[in-house]
C-alpha positions as CSV (number, residue, x, y, z in Angstrom):
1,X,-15.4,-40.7,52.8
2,X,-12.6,-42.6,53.7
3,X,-10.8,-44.7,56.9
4,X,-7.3,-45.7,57.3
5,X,-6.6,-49.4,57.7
6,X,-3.7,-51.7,57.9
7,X,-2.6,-51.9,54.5
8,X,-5.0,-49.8,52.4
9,X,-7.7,-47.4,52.8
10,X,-11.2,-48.0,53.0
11,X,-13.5,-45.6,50.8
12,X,-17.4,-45.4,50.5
13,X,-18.9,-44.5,47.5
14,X,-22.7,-43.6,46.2
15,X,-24.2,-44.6,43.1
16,X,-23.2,-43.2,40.5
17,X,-19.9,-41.3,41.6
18,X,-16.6,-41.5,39.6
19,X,-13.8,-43.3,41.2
20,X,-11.3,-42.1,38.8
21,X,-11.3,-41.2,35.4
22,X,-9.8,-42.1,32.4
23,X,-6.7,-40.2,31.2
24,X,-6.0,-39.2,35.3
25,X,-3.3,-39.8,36.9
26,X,-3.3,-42.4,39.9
27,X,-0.8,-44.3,41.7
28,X,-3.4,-46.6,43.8
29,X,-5.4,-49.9,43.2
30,X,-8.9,-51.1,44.5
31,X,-10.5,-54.2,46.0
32,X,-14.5,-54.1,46.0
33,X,-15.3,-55.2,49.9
34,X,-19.3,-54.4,48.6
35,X,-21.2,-53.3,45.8
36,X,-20.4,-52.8,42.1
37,X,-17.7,-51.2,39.8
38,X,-19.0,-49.8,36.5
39,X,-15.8,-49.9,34.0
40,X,-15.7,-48.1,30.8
41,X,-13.7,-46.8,28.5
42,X,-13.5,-43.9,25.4
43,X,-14.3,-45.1,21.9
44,X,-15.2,-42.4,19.1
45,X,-16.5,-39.8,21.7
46,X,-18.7,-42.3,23.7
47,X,-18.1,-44.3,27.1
48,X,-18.4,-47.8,26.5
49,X,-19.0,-50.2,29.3
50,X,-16.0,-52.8,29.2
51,X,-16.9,-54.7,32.9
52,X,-19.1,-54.9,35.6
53,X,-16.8,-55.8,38.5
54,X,-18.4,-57.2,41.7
55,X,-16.9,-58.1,44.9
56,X,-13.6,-59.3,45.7
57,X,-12.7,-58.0,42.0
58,X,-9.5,-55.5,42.0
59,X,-9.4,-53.2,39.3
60,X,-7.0,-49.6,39.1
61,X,-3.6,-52.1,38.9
62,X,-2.2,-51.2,35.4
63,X,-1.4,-47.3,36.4
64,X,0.5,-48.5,39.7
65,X,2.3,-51.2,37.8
66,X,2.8,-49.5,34.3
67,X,3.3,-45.8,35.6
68,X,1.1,-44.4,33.0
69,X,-2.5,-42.8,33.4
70,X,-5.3,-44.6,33.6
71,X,-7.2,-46.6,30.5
72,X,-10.4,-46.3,31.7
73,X,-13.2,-44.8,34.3
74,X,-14.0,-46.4,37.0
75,X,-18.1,-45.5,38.1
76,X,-19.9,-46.7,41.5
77,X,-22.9,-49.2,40.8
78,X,-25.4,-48.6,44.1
79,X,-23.3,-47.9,47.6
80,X,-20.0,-49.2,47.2
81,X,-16.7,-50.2,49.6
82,X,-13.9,-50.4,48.2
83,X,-10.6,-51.0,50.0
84,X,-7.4,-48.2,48.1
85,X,-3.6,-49.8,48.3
86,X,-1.2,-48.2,47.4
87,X,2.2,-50.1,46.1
88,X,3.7,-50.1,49.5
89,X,0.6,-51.3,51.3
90,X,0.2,-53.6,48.3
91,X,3.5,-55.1,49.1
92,X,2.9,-55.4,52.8
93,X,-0.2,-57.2,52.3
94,X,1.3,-59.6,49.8
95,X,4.1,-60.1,52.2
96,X,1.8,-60.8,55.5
97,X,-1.0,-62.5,53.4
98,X,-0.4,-65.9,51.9
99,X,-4.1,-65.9,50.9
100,X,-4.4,-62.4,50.1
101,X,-1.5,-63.1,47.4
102,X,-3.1,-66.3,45.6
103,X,-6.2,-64.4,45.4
104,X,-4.8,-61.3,43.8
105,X,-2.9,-63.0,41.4
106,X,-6.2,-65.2,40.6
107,X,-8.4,-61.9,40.1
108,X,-5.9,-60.3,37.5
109,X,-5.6,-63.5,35.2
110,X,-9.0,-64.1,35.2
111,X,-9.8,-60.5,34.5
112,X,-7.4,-60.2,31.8
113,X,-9.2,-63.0,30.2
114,X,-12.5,-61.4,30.4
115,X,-10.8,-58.5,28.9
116,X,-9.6,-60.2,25.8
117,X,-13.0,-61.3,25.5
118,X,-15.1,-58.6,25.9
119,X,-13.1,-56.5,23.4
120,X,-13.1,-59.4,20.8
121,X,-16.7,-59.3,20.7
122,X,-17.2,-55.4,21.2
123,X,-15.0,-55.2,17.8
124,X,-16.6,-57.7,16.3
125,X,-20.3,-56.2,17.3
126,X,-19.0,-52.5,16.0
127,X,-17.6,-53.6,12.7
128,X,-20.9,-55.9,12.3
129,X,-23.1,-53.4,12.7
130,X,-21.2,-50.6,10.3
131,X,-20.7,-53.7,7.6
132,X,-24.6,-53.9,7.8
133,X,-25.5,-50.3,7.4
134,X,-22.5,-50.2,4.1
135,X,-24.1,-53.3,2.3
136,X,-27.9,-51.6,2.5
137,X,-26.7,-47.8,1.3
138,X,-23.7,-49.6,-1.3
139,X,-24.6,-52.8,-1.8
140,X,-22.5,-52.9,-5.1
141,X,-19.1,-52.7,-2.5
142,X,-19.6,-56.1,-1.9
143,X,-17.9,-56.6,-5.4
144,X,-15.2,-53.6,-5.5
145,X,-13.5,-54.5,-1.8
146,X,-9.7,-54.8,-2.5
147,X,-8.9,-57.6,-0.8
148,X,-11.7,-60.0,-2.2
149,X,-9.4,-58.6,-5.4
150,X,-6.3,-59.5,-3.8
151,X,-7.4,-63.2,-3.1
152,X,-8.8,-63.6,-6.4
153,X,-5.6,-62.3,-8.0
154,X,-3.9,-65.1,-6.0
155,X,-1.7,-62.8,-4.0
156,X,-3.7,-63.5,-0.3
157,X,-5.3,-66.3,1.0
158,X,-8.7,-65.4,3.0
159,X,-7.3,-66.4,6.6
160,X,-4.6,-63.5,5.5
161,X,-6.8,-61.2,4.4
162,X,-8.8,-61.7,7.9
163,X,-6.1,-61.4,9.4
164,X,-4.9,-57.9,8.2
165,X,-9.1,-56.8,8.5
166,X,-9.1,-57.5,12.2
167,X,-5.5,-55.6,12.9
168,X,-7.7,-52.8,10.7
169,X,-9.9,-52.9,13.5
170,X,-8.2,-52.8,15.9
171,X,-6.2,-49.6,14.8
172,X,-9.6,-47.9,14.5
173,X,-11.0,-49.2,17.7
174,X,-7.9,-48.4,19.8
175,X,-5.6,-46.0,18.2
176,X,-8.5,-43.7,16.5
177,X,-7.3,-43.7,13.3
178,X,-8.1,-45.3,10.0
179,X,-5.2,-47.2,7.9
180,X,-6.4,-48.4,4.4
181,X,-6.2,-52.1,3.8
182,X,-3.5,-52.0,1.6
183,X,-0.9,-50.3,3.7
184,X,-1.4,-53.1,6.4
185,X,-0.8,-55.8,3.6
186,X,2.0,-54.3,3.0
187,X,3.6,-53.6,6.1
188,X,2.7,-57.3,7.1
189,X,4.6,-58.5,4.1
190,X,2.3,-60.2,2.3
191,X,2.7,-58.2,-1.0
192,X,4.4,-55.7,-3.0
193,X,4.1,-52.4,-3.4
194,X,3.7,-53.2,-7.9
195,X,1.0,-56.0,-6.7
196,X,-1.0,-53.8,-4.6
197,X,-0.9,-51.1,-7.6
198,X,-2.3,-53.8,-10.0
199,X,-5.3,-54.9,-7.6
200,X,-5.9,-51.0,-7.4
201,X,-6.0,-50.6,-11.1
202,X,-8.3,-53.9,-10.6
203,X,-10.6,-52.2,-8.3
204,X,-10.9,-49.0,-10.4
205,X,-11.8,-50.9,-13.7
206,X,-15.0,-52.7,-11.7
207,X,-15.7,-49.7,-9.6
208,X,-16.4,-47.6,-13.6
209,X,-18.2,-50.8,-15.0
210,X,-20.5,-50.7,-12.4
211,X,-21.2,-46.9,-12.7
212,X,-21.3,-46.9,-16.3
């Protein structure tokens, strides 16, 4: 159900009902007047809950400012108000609304902190995890990764090599696909194309001395 008011639309949601989900198309943001805002997002096949929004949080900006779909789905926690703008009455309340302003521009920085945060650590908790299961079914890879080669052939230094692990991450996290190791090295430009061949040729000598 929804009301018309000056400057937005007010909307009543039950638990449990989709606001809007990810992929759709939507031109409107939303401030939580009461109740909570579930917000998740896709990752191989499975929703994964990025926030828990609570109120006075906004959340819905980035397909109003970005004209693109939307990122994520946004779920009803419990009976929930939420007030809909969209970027006209966004503009007229920003005009008319000293306060208002401050406080919206306050709720997106800090969000897009907690962002950055909470996908750090839901990275670092997925790539943990997977790491852990590797080393108990293979734990001879410890001693065959290619870029523990790389540093020991001198062509890397560790903080480089963590570096091009985490953009590894994040293409898998984010983009869905997997890029091996050495192609991100590469493109980064921290070797050659002939080194990268010789810590391969490295890695396939230790890889048949442990079989054999």
């Amino acid at each position: 159900m929804d009301s018309k008011v000056t400057g937005g639309r007010i909307l009543y949601y039950e638990d449990g009902k989709v606001v809007f989900e990810e992929d759709s198309i939507g031109k409107e943001l939303y401030i939580i007047e009461s109740g909570n805002i579930e917000i998740c997002r896709r990752i191989n096949g499975k929703n994964i809950t990025i926030h828990i929004l609570k109120k006075g949080d906004i959340f819905g900006e980035s397909a109003m400012f970005e004209d693109t779909t939307r990122k994520v789905t946004a779920i009803s926690i419990g009976r929930t108000l939420l007030i809909s703008m969209s970027i006209e009455e966004l503009i007229y309340r920003v005009q008319s609304n000293l306060d208002f302003a401050i406080e919206l521009m306050q709720s997106l920085v800090h969000r897009l902190h907690n962002t950055d945060i909470v996908v750090k650590n839901l990275i670092s908790k997925i790539y943990s995890f997977s790491d852990g299961i590797i080393q108990e079914i293979f734990p001879e890879k410890r001693a065959i990764k290619l870029g523990e080669i790389l540093i020991e052939m001198g062509y890397i230094t560790p903080s480089q090599l963590d570096r091009c692990l985490q953009k590894q991450k994040e293409i898998h996290i984010f983009d869905y696909k997997h890029k091996f190791l050495g192609e991100i090295i590469i493109e980064m430009g921290m070797i050659t194309e002939n080194e990268l061949k010789k810590a391969l040729s490295e890695q396939k000598m230790r890889i048949r001395n442990i079989q054999e």
